[in-house]
Rosetta silent file (secondary structure, phi, psi, omega in degrees, C-alpha in Angstrom):
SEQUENCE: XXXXXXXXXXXXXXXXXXXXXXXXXXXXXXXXXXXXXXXXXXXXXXXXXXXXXXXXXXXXXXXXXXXXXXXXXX
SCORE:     score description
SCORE:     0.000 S_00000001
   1 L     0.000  -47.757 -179.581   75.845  111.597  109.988 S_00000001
   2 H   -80.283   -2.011  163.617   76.322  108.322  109.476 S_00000001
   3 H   -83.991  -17.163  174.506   79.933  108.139  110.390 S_00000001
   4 H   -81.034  -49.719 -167.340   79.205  110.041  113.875 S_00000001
   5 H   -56.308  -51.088  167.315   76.398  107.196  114.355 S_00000001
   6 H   -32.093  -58.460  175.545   79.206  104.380  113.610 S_00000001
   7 H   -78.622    6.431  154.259   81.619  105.884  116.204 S_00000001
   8 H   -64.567  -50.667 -168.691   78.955  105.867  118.563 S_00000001
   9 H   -78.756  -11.541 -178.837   77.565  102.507  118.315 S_00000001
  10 H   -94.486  -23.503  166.663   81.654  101.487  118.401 S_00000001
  11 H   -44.506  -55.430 -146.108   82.104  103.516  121.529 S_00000001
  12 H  -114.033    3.472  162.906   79.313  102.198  123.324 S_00000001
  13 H   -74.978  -32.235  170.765   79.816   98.664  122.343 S_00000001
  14 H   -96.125    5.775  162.313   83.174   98.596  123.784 S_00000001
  15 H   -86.420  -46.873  165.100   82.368  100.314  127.068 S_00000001
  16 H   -29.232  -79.676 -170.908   79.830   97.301  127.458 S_00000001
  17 H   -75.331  -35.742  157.708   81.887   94.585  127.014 S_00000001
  18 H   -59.366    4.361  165.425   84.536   95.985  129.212 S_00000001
  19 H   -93.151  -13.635 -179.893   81.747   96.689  131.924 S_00000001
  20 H  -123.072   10.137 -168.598   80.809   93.088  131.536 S_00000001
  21 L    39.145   53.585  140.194   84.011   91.256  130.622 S_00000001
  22 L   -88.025  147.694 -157.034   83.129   90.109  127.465 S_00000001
  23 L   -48.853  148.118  174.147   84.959   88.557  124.765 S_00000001
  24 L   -83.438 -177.065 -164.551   85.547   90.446  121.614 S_00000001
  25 L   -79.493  -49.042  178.057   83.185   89.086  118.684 S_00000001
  26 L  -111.038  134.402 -131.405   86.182   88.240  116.896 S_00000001
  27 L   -95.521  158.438 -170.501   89.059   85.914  118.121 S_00000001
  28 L    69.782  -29.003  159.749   92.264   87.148  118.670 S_00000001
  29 L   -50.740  117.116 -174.212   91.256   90.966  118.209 S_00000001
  30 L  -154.331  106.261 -162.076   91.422   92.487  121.330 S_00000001
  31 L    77.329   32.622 -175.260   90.826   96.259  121.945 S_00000001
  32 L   -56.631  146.096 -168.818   90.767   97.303  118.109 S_00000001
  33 L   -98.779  158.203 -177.736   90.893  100.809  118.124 S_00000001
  34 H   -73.326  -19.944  165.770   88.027  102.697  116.282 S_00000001
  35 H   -51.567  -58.750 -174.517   91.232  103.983  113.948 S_00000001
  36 H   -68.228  -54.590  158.958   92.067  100.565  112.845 S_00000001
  37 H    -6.316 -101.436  143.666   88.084  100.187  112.274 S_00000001
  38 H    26.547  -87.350 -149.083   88.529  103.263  110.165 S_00000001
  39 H   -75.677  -30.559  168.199   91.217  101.647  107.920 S_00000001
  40 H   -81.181  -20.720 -151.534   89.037   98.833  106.946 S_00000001
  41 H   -99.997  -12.027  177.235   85.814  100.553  106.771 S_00000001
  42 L  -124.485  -35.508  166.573   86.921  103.190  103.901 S_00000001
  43 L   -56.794  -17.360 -168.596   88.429  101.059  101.772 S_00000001
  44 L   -95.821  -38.540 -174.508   85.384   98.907  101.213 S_00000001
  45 L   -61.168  -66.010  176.976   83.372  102.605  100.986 S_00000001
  46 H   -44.085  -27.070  172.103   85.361  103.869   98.508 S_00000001
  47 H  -102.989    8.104  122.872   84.820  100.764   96.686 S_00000001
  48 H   -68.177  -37.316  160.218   81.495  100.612   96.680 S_00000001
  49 H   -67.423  -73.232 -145.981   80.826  104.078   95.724 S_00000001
  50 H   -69.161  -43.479 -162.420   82.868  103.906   92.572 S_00000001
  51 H   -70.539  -23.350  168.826   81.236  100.819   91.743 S_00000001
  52 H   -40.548  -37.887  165.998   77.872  102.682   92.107 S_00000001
  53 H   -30.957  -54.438 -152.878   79.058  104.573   89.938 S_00000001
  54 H  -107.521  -14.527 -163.054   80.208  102.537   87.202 S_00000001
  55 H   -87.007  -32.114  157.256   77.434   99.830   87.381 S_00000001
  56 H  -113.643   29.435  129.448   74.851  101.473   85.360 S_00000001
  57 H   -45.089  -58.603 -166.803   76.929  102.873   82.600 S_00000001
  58 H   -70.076  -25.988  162.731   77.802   99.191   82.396 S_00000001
  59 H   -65.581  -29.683  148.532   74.598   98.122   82.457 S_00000001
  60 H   -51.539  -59.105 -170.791   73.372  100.400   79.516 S_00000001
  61 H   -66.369  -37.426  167.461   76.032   98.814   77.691 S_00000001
  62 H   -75.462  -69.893 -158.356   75.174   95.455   77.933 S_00000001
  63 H   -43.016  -72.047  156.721   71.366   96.017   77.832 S_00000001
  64 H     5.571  -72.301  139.294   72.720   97.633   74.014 S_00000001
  65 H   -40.066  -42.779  175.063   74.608   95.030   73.278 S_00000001
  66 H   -93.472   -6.622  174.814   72.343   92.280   73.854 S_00000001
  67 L   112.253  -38.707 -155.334   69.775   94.158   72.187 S_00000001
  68 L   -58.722  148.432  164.677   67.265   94.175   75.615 S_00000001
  69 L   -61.632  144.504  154.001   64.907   97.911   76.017 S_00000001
  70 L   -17.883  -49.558 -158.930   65.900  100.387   78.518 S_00000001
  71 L   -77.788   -5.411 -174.585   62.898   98.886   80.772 S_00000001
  72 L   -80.217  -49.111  174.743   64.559   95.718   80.864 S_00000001
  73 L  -124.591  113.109  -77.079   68.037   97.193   82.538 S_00000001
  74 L  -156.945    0.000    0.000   66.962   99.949   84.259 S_00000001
């Protein structure tokens, strides 16, 4: 769902500013395709999910280590 709502809001953002000739947000970019969008946009996902993952194992482990209760690091 949230990846149809993404191309949508990328869709209709760039049918704007070509109905109104405006400038892309960022300089030198000009007509990024929702592909190249894409290729940054899942690397950063993918990397975020894993760390979701991984961040409270590691967080058990230090709260262990240091000693601290469960209620401290959650």
């Amino acid at each position: 769902m949230y990846l149809v709502a993404l191309h949508t809001v990328f869709r209709n953002e760039r049918r704007g500013a070509a109905a109104h000739g405006v400038q892309p947000l960022i300089p030198g970019v000009k007509g990024r395709s929702l592909q190249a969008a894409f290729r940054t946009y899942a690397p950063a996902a993918v990397f975020i999910v894993a760390a979701g993952g991984v961040l409270p194992r590691v967080a058990t482990e230090i709260a262990q280590q240091m000693g601290w209760s469960n209620t401290f690091v959650p």
